[in-house]
PDBQT receptor file of N, H, CA, C and O in Angstrom, charges set to zero:
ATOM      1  N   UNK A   1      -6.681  -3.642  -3.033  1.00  0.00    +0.000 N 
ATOM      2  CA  UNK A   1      -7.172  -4.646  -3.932  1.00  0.00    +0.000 C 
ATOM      3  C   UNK A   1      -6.086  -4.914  -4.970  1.00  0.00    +0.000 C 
ATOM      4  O   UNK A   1      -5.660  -3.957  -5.616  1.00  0.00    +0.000 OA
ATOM      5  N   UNK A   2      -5.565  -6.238  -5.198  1.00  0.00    +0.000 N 
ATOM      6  H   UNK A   2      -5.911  -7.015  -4.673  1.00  0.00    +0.000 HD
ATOM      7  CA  UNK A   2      -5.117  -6.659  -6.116  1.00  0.00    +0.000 C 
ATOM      8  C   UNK A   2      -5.245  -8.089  -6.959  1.00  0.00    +0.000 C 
ATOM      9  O   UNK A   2      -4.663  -9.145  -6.712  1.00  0.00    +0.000 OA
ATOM     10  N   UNK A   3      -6.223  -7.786  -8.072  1.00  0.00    +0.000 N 
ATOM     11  H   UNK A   3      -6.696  -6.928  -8.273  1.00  0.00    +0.000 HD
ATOM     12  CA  UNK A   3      -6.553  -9.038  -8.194  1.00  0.00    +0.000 C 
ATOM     13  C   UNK A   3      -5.681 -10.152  -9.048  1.00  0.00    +0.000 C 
ATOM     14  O   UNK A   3      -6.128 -10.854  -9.955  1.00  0.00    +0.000 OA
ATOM     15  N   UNK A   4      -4.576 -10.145  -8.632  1.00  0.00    +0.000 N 
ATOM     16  H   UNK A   4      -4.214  -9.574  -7.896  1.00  0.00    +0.000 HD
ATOM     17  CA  UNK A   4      -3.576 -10.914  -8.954  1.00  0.00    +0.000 C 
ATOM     18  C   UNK A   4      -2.743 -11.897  -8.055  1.00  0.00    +0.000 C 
ATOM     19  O   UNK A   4      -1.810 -12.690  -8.175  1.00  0.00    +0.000 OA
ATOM     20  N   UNK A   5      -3.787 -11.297  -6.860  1.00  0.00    +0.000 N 
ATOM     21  H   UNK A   5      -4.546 -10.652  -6.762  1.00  0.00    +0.000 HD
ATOM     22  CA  UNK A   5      -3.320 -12.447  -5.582  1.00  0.00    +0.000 C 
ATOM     23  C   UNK A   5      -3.949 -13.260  -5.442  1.00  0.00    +0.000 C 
ATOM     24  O   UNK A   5      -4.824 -13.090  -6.292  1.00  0.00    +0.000 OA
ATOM     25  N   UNK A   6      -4.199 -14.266  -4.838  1.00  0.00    +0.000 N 
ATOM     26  H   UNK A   6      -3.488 -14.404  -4.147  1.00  0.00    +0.000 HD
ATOM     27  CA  UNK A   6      -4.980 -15.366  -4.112  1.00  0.00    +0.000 C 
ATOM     28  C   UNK A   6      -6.205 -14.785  -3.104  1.00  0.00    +0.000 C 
ATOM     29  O   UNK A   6      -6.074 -14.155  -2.055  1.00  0.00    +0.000 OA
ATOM     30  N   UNK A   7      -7.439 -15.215  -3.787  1.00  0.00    +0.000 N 
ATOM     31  H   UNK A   7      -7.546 -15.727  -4.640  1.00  0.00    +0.000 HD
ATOM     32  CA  UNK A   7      -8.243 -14.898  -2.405  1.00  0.00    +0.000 C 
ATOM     33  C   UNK A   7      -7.934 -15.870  -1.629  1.00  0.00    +0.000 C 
ATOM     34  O   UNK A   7      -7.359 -16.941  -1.823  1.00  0.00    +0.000 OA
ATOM     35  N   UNK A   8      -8.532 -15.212  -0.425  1.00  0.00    +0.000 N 
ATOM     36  H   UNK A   8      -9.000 -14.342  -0.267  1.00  0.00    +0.000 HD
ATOM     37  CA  UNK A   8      -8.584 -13.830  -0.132  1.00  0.00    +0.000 C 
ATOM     38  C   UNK A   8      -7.800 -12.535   0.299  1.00  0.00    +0.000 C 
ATOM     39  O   UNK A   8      -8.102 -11.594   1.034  1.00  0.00    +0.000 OA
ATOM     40  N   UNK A   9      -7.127 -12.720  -0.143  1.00  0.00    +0.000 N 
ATOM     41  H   UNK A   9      -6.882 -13.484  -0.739  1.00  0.00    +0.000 HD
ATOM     42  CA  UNK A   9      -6.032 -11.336  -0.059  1.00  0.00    +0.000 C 
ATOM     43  C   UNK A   9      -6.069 -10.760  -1.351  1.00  0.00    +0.000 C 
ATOM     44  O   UNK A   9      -5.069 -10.138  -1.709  1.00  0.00    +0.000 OA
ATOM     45  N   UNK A  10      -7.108 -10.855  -2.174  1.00  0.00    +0.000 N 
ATOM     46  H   UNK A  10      -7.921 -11.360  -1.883  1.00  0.00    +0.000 HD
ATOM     47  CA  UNK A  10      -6.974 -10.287  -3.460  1.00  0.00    +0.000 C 
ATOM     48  C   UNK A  10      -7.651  -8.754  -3.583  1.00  0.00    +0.000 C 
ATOM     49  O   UNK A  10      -7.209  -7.742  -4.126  1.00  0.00    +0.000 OA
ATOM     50  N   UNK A  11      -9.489  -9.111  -2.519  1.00  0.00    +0.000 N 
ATOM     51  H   UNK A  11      -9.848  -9.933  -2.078  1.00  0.00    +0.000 HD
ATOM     52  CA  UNK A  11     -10.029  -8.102  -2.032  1.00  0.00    +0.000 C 
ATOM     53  C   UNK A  11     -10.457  -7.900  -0.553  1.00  0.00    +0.000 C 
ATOM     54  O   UNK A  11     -11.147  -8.767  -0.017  1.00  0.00    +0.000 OA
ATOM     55  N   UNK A  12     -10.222  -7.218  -0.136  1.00  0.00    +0.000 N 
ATOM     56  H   UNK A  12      -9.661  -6.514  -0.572  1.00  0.00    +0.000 HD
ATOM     57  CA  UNK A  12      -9.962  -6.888   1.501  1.00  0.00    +0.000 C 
ATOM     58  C   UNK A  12     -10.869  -5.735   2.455  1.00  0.00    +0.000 C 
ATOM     59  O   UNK A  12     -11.015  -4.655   1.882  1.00  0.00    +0.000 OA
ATOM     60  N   UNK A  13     -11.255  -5.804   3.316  1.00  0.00    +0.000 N 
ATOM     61  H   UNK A  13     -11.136  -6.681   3.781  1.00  0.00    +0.000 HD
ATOM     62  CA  UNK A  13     -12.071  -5.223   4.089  1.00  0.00    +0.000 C 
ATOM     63  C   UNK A  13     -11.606  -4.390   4.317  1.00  0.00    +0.000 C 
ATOM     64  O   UNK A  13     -10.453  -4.682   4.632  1.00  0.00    +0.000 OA
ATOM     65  N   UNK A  14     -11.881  -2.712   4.414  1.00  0.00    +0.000 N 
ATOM     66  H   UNK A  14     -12.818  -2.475   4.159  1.00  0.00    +0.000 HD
ATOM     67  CA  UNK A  14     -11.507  -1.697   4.391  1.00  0.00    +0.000 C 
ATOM     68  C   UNK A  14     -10.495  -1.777   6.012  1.00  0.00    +0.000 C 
ATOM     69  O   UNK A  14     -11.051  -2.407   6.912  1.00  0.00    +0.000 OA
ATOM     70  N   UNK A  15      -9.715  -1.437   6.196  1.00  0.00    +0.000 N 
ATOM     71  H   UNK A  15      -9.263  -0.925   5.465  1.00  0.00    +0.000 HD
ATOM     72  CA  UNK A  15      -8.630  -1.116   7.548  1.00  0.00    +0.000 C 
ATOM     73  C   UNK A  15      -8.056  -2.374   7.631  1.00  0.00    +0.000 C 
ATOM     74  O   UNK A  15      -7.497  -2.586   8.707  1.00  0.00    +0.000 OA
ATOM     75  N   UNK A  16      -8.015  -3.562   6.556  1.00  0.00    +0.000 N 
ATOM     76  H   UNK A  16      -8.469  -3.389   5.681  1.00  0.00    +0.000 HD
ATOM     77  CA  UNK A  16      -7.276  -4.817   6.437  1.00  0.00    +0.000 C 
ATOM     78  C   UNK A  16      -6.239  -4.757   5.289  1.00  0.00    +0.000 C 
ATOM     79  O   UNK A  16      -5.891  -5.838   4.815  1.00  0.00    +0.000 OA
ATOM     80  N   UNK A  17      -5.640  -3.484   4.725  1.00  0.00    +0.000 N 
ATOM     81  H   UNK A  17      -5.923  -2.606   5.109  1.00  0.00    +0.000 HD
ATOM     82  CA  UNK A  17      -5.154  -3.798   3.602  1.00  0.00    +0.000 C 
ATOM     83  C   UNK A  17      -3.659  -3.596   3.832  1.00  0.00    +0.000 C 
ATOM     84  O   UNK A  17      -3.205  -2.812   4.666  1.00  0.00    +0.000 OA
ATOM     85  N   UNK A  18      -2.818  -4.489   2.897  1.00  0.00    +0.000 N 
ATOM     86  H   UNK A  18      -3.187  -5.126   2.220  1.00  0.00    +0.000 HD
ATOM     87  CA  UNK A  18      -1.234  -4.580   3.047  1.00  0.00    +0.000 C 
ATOM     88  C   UNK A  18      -1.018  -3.049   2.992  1.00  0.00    +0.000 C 
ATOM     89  O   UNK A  18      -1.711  -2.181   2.461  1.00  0.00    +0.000 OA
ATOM     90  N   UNK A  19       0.649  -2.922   3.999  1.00  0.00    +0.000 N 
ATOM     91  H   UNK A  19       1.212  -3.627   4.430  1.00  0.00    +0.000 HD
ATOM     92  CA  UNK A  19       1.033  -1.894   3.556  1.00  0.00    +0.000 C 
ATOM     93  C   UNK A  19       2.185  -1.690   2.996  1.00  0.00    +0.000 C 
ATOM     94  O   UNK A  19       3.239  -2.203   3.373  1.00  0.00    +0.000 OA
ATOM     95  N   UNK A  20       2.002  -0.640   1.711  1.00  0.00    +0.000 N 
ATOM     96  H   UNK A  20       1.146  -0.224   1.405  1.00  0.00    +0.000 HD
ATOM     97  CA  UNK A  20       2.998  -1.379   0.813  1.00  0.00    +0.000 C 
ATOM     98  C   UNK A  20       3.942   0.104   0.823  1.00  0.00    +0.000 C 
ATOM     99  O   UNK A  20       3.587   1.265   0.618  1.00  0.00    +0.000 OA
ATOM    100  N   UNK A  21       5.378  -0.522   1.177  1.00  0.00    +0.000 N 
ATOM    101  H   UNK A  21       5.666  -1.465   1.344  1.00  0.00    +0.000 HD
ATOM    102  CA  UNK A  21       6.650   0.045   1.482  1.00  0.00    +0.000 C 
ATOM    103  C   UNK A  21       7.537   0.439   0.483  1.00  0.00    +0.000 C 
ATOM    104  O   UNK A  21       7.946  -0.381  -0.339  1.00  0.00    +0.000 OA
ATOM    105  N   UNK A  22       8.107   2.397   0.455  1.00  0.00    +0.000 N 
ATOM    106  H   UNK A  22       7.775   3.063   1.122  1.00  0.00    +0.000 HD
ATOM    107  CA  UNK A  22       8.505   2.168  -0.848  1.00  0.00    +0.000 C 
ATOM    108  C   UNK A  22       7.519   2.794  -1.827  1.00  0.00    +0.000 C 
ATOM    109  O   UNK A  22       6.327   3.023  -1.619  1.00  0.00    +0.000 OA
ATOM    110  N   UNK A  23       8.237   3.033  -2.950  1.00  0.00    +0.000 N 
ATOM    111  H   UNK A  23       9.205   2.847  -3.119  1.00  0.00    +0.000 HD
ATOM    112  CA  UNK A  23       7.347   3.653  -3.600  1.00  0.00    +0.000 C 
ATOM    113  C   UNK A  23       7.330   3.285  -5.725  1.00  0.00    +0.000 C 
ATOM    114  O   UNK A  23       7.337   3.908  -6.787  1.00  0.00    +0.000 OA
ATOM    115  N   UNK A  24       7.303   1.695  -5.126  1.00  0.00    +0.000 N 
ATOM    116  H   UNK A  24       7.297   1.190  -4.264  1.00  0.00    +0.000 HD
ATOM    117  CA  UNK A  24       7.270   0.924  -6.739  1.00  0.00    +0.000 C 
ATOM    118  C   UNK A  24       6.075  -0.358  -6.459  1.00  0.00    +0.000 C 
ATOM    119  O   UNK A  24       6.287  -1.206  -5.592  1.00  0.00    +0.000 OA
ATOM    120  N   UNK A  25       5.166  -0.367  -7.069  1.00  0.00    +0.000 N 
ATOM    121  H   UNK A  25       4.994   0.322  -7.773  1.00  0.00    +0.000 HD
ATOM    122  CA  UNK A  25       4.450  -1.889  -6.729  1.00  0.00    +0.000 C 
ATOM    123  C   UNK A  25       4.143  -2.542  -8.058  1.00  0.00    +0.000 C 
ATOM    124  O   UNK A  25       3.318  -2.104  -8.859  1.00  0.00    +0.000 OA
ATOM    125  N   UNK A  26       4.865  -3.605  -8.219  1.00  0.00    +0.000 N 
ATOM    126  H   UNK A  26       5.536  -3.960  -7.568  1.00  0.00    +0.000 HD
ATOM    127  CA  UNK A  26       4.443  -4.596  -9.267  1.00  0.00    +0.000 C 
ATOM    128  C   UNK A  26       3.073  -4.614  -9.678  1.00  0.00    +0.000 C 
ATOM    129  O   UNK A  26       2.368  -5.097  -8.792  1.00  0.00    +0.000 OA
ATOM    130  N   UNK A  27       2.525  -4.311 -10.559  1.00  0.00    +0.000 N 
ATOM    131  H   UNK A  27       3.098  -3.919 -11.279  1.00  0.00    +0.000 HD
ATOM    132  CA  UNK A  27       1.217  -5.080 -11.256  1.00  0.00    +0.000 C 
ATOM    133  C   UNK A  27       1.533  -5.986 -12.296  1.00  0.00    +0.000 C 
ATOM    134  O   UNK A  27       2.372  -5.840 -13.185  1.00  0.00    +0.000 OA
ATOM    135  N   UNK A  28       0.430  -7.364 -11.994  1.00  0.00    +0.000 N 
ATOM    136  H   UNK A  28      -0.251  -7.482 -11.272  1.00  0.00    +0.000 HD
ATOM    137  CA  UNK A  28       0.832  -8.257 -13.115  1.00  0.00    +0.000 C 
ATOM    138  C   UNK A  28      -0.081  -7.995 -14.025  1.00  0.00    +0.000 C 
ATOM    139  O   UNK A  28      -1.026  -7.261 -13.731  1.00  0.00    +0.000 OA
ATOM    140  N   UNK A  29       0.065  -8.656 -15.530  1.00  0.00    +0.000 N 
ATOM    141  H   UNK A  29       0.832  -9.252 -15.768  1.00  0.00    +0.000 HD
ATOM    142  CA  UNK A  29      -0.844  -8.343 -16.416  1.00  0.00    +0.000 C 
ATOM    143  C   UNK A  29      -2.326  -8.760 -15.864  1.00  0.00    +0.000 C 
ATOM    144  O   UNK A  29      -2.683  -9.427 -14.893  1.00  0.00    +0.000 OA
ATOM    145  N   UNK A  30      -3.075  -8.040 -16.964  1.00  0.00    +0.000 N 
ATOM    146  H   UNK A  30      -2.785  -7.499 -17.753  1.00  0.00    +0.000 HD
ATOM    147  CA  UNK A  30      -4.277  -8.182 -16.572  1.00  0.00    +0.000 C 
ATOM    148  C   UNK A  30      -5.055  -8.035 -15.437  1.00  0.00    +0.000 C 
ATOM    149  O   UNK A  30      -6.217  -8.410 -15.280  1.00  0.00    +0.000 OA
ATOM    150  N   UNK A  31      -4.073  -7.260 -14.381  1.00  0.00    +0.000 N 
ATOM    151  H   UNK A  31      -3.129  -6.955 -14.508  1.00  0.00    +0.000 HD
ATOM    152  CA  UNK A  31      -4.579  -7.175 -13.538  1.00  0.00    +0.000 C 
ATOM    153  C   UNK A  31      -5.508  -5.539 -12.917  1.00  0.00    +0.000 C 
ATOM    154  O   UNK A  31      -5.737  -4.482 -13.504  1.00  0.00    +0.000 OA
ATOM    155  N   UNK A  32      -5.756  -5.898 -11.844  1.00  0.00    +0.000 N 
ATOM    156  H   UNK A  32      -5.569  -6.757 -11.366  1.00  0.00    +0.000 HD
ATOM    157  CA  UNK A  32      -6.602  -4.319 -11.287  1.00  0.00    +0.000 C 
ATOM    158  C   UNK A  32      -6.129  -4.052  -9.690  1.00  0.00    +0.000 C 
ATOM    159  O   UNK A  32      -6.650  -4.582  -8.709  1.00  0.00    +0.000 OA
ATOM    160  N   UNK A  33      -5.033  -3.116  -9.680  1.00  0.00    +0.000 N 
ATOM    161  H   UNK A  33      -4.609  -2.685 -10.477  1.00  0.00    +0.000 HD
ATOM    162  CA  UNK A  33      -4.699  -2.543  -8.354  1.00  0.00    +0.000 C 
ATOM    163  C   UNK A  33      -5.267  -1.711  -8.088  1.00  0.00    +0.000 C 
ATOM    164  O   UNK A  33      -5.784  -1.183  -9.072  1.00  0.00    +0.000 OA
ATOM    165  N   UNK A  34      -5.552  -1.090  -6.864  1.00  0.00    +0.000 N 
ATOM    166  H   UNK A  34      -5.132  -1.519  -6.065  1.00  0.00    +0.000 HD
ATOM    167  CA  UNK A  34      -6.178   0.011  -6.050  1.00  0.00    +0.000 C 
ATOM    168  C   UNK A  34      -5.265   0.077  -4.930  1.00  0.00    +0.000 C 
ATOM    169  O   UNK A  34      -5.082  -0.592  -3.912  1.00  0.00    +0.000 OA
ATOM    170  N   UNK A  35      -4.429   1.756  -5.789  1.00  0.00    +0.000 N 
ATOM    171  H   UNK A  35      -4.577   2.299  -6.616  1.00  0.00    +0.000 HD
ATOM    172  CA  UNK A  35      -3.315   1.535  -3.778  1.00  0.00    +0.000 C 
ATOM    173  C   UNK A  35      -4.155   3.118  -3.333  1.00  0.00    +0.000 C 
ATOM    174  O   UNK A  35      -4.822   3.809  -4.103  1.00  0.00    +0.000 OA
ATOM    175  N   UNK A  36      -3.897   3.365  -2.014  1.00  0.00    +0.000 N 
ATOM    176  H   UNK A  36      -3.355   2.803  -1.389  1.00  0.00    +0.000 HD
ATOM    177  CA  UNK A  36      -4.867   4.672  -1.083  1.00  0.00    +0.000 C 
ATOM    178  C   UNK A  36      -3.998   5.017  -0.305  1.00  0.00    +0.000 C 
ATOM    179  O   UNK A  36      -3.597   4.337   0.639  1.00  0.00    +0.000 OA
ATOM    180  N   UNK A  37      -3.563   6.239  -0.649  1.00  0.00    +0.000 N 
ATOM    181  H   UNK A  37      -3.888   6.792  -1.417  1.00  0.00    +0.000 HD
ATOM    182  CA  UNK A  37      -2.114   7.220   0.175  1.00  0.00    +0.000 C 
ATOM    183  C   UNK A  37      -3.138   8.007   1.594  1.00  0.00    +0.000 C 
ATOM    184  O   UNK A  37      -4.207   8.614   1.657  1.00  0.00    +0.000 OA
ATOM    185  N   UNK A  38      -2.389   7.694   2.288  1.00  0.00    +0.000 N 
ATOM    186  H   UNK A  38      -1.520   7.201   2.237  1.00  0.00    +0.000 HD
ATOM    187  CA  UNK A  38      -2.553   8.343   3.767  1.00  0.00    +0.000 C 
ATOM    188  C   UNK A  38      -1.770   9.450   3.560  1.00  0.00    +0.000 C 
ATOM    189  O   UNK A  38      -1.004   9.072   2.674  1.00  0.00    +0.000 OA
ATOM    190  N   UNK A  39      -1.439  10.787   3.876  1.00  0.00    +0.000 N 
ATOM    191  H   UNK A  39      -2.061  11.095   4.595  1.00  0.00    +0.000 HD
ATOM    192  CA  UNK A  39      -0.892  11.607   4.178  1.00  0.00    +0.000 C 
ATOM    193  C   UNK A  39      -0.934  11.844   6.137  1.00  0.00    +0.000 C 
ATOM    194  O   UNK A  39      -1.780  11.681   7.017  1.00  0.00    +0.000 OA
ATOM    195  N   UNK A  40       0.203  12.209   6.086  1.00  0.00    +0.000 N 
ATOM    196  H   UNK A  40       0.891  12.341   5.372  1.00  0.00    +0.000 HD
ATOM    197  CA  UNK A  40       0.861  12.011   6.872  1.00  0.00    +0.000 C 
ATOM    198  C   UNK A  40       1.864  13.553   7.811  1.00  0.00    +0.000 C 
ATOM    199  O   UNK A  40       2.883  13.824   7.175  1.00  0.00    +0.000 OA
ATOM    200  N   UNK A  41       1.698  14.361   8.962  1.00  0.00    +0.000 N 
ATOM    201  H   UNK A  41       0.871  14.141   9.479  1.00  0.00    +0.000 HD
ATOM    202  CA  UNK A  41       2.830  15.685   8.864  1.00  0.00    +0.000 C 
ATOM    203  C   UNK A  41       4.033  14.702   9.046  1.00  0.00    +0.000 C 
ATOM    204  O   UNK A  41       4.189  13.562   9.484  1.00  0.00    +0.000 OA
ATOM    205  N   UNK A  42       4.534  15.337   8.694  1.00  0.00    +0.000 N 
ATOM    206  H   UNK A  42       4.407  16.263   8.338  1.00  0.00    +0.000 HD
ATOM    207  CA  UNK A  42       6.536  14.912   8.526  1.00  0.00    +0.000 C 
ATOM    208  C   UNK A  42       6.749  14.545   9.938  1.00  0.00    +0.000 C 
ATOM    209  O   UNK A  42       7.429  13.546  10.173  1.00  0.00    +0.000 OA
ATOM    210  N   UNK A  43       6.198  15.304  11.003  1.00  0.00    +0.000 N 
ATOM    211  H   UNK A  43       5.646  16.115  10.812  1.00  0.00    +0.000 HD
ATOM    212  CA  UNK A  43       6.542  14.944  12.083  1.00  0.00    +0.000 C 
ATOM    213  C   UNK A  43       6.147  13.370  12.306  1.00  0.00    +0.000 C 
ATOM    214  O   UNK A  43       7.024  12.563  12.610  1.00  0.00    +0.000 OA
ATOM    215  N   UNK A  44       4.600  12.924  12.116  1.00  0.00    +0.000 N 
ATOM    216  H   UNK A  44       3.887  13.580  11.869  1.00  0.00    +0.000 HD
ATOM    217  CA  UNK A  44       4.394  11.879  12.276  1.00  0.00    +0.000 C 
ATOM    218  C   UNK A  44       4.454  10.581  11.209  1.00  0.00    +0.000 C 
ATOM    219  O   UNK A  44       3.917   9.473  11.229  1.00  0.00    +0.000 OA
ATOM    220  N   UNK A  45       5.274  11.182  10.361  1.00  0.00    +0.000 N 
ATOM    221  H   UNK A  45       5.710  12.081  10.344  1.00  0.00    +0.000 HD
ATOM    222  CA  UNK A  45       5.385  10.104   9.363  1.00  0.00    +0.000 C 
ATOM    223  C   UNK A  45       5.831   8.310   9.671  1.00  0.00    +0.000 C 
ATOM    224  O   UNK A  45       6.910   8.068  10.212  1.00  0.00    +0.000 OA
ATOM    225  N   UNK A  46       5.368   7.750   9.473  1.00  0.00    +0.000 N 
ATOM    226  H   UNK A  46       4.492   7.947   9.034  1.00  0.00    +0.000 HD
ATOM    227  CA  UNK A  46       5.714   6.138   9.925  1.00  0.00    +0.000 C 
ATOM    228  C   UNK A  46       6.849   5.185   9.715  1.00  0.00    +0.000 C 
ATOM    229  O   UNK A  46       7.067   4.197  10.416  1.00  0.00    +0.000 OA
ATOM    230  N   UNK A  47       7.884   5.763   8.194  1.00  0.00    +0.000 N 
ATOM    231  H   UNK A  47       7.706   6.566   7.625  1.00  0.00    +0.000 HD
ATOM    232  CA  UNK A  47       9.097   5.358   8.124  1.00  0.00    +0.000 C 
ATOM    233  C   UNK A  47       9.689   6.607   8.627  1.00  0.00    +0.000 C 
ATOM    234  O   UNK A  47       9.092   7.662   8.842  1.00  0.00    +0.000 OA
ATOM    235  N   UNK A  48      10.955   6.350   8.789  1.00  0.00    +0.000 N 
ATOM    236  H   UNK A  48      11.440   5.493   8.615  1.00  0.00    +0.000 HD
ATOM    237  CA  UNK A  48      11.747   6.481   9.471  1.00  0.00    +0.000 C 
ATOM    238  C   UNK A  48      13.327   7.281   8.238  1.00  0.00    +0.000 C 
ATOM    239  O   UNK A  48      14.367   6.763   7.833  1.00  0.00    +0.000 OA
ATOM    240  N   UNK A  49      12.830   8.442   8.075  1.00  0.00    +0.000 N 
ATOM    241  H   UNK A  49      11.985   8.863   8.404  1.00  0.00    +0.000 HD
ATOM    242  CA  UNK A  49      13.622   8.815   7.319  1.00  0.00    +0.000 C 
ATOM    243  C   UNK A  49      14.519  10.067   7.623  1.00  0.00    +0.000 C 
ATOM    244  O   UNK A  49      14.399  10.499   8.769  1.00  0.00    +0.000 OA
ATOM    245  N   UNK A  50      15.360  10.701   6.833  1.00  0.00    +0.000 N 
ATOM    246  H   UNK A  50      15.457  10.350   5.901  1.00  0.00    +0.000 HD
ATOM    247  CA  UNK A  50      16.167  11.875   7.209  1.00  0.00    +0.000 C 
ATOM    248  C   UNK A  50      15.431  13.322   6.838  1.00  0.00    +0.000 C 
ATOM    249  O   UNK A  50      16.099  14.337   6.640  1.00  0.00    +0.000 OA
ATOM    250  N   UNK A  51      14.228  13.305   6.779  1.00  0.00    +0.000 N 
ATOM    251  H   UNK A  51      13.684  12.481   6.939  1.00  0.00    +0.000 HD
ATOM    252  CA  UNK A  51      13.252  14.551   6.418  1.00  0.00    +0.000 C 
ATOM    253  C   UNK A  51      12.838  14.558   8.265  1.00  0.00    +0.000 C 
ATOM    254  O   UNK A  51      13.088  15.601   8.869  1.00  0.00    +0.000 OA
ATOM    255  N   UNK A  52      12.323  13.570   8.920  1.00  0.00    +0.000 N 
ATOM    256  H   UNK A  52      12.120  12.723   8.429  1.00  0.00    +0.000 HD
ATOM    257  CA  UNK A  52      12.008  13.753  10.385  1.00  0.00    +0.000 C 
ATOM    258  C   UNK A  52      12.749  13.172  11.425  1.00  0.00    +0.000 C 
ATOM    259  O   UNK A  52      12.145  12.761  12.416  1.00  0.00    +0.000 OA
ATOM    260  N   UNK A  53      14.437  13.040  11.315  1.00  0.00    +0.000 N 
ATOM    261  H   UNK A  53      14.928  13.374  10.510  1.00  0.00    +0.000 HD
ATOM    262  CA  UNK A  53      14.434  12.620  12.191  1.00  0.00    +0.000 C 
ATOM    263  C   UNK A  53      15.386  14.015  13.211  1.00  0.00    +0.000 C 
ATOM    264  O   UNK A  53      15.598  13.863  14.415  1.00  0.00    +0.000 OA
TER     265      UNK A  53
């Protein structure tokens, strides 16, 4: 949820939400984010980094 976007992409149906890359996300004023960390083993982690490869 970020309600600083355009609906409807502002609030989103649970297993529809951006995935956000990186580990900085803009909030604009006044606004209300909700970000939700997956954990992940190193083995199966989804980027592609020098901890698993």
């Amino acid at each position: 949820m970020d309600t600083a976007l355009s609906s409807p992409m502002d609030i989103v149906e649970p297993g529809e939400e951006t995935l956000v890359s990186g580990n900085i996300y803009a909030v604009k004023e006044r606004s209300v984010v909700v970000l939700i960390s997956k954990w992940f083993p190193i083995n199966e982690f989804p980027i592609r980094s020098e901890f698993n490869e």
